[in-house]
N, C-alpha and C positions, 0 to 999 in steps of 0.2 A: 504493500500500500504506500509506505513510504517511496518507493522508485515511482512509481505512480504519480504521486503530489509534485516530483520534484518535475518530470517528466511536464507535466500541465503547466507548472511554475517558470518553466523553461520557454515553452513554447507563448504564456503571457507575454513574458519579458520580449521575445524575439517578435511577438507582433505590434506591439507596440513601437519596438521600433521600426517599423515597416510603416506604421501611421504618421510618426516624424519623420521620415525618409521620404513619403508618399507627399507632406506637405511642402517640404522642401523643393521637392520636383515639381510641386507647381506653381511653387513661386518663382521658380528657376525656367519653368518653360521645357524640363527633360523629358524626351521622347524618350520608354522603355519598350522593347521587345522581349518577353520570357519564351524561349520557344520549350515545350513540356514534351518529349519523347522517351517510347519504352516500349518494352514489351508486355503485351495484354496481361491484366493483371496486375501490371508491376506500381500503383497509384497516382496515379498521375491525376484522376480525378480528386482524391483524399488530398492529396497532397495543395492542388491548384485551392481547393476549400478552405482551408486552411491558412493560406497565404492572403487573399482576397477579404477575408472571413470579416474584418474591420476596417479594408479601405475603403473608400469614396467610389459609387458605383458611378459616379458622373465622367467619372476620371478612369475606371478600370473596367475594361473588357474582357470577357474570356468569347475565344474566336475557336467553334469546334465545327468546322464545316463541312456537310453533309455533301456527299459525292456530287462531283459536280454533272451539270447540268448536258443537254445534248449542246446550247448556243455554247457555253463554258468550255467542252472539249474544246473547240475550235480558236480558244484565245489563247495567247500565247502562256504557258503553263504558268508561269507568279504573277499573273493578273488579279486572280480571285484572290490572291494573300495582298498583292498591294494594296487593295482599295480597302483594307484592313488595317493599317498599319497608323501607328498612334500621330497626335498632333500634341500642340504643346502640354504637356502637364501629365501626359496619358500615358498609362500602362496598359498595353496589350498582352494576354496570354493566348499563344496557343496552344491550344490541347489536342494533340497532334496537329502538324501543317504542311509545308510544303514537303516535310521528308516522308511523306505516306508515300510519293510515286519511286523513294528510295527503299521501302522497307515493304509494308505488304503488298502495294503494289506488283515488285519483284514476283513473290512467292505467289499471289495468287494470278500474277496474268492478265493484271488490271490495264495494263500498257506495257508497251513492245521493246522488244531491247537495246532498239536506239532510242526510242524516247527516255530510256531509262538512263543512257548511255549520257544523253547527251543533258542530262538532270546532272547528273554527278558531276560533270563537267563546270557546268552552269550556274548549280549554288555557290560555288564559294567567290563567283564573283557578282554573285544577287546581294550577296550579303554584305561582301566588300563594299560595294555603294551604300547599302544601308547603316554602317559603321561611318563610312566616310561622309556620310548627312547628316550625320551627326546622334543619329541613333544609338542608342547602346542597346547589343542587341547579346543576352545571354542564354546560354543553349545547355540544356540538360537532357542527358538518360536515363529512365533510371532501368535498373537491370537484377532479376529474379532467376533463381533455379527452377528446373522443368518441378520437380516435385510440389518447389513452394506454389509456382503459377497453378498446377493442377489443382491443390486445395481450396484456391483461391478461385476460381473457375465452378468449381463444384459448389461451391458456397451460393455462387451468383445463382446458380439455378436453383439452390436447394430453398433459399431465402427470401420469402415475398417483398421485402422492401429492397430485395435490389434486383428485381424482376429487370427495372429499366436498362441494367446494365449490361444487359443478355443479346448477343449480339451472333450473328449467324456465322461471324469469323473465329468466334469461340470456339466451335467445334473442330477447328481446321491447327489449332493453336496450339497443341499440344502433338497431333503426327506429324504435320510437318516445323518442327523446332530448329531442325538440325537446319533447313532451310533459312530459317528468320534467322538462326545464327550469323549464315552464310551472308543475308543481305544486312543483318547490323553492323559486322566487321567491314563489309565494302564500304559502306555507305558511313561512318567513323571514320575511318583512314583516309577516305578520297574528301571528307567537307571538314577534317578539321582544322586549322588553320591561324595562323598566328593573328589574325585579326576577327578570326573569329573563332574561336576551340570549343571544344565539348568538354563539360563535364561530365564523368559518370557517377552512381547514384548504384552501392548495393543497398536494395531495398526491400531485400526479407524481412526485415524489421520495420513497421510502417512508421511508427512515432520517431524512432534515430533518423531514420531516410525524411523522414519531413522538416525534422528539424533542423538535418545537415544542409536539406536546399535551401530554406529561408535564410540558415546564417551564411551561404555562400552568394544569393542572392542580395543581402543586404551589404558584404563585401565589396560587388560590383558594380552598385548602385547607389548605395549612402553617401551622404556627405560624410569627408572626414572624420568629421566630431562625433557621428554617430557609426561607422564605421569602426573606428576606433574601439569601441567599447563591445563588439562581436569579437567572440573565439572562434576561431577558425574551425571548418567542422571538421570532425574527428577523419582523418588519412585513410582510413581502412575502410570508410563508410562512402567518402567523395574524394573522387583523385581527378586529376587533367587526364585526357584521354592521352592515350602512348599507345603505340604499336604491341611493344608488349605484352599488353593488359587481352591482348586477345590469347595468348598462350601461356599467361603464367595464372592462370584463374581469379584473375579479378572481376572477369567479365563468363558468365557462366556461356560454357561450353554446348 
C-alpha cells in the first residue's frame, strides 16, 4: 500500500508540473508534438490519460485518426497529420500517427512496399522541417513482451469496460509478433535521428512506464526552472533508441 501512495504521490507531483510547463508554453507561444507509438497493448492510451489528465483542453489535442478516407488515399501521405499539427501554445498528441504506414501497415498489407519504402525515407525529413519550424517534436515507444501483450489483450475482451478497446487487429497481434518485431526495428533504425530520436519505453509495468514518459517528457519541454527539479526516468525503464537495443533485449524480441 505504501508503494502505492508513493507511486500516486509521484505521478501528482509530475502532473502538476506538466500544468506549469503547459502555462509556460502558452505564454511563450511553444508548439508541442508528442508522437505516442507501441505495440498493441503496450498503453499508450493509459499513459496519453494521464498526461492530459489536468491540462487545458483549449490548448491540448489528442489526434487518433481513423483510416483514412478513399479522397485521403490520394493526398500526399502527411497531409492528414499536417492539418493537425499544433499552433501557438498547443500541444498535440498522437496516439499512433504517421508511423502506422511504418508498423502495421507493413505486416498487415495496408500499403505497398514502395509506399512503405519510400515512408521510411520521407519521415525523417517530415520531421526535420517540423523541428526546424520550430516545433519541438518528441517521439516515444513504448515496448511489451508477447506474454505481457497477451494478458493484456485477453483482458480487453474479457472486461466490459474496455469493450471499446477491442479492435479487429487484436487478433492478428499476437501470431504475427515476430513480424511487428521485424517492422518496429526497420522502422526505429531508418526514422531515428539526431534531430529527431526515439525514445523507448519498457512498459510491463504500467505506473513506472507512465511515469518514466511524463518525467522524460517534461525534460524536453519544461522551462529550465521547472525542468530542473524532474529526475531523470529510471535507465532501465527509458533509454535513447541504439541499434543495439534490438539485440541485446531491451526491446523484446
Amino acid at each position: 500500500m505504501g508503494k502505492h501512495h508513493d507511486d500516486e504521490d509521484d505521478l501528482a507531483a509530475l502532473q502538476l508540473a506538466l500544468v506549469k510547463a503547459q502555462a509556460a508554453a502558452i505564454k511563450a507561444g511553444e508548439r508541442t508534438v508528442l508522437v505516442m507509438e507501441g505495440r498493441d497493448g503496450a498503453g499508450k492510451d493509459g499513459t496519453i490519460k494521464r498526461i492530459v489528465e489536468h491540462l487545458s483542453p483549449r490548448v491540448t489535442r489528442v489526434v487518433a485518426l481513423p483510416k483514412p478516407s478513399d479522397r485521403e488515399r490520394t493526398q500526399w501521405f502527411f497531409q492528414r497529420y499536417a492539418v493537425q499539427l499544433p499552433a501557438a501554445g498547443e500541444l498535440v498528441i498522437f496516439n499512433r500517427s504517421w508511423y502506422n504506414r511504418g508498423g502495421v501497415e507493413v505486416v498487415m498489407g495496408f500499403s505497398t512496399p514502395a509506399e512503405q519504402a519510400e515512408f521510411l525515407r520521407d519521415a525523417p525529413d517530415f520531421e526535420r522541417m517540423l523541428v526546424e519550424s520550430g516545433i519541438r517534436l518528441v517521439k516515444v515507444w513504448l515496448d511489451i513482451d508477447k506474454d505481457e501483450q497477451k494478458k493484456r489483450l485477453d483482458a480487453r475482451r474479457e472486461e466490459p469496460l474496455k469493450a471499446l478497446k477491442v479492435s479487429d487487429l487484436d487478433a492478428v497481434a499476437q501470431t504475427k509478433w515476430l513480424d511487428y518485431s521485424a517492422a518496429r526495428d526497420a522502422m526505429l533504425t531508418r526514422t531515428h535521428t539526431a534531430i529527431a530520436p526515439w525514445v523507448c519505453v519498457r512498459a510491463d509495468k504500467k505506473p513506472r512506464a507512465r511515469e518514466a514518459v511524463i518525467r522524460h517528457l517534461l525534460r524536453q519541454i519544461a522551462p529550465v526552472d521547472i525542468a530542473a527539479g524532474v529526475d531523470a526516468p529510471d535507465p532501465k525503464i527509458l533509454f535513447p533508441f541504439e541499434a543495439a537495443a534490438v539485440t541485446d533485449g531491451r526491446l523484446a524480441p
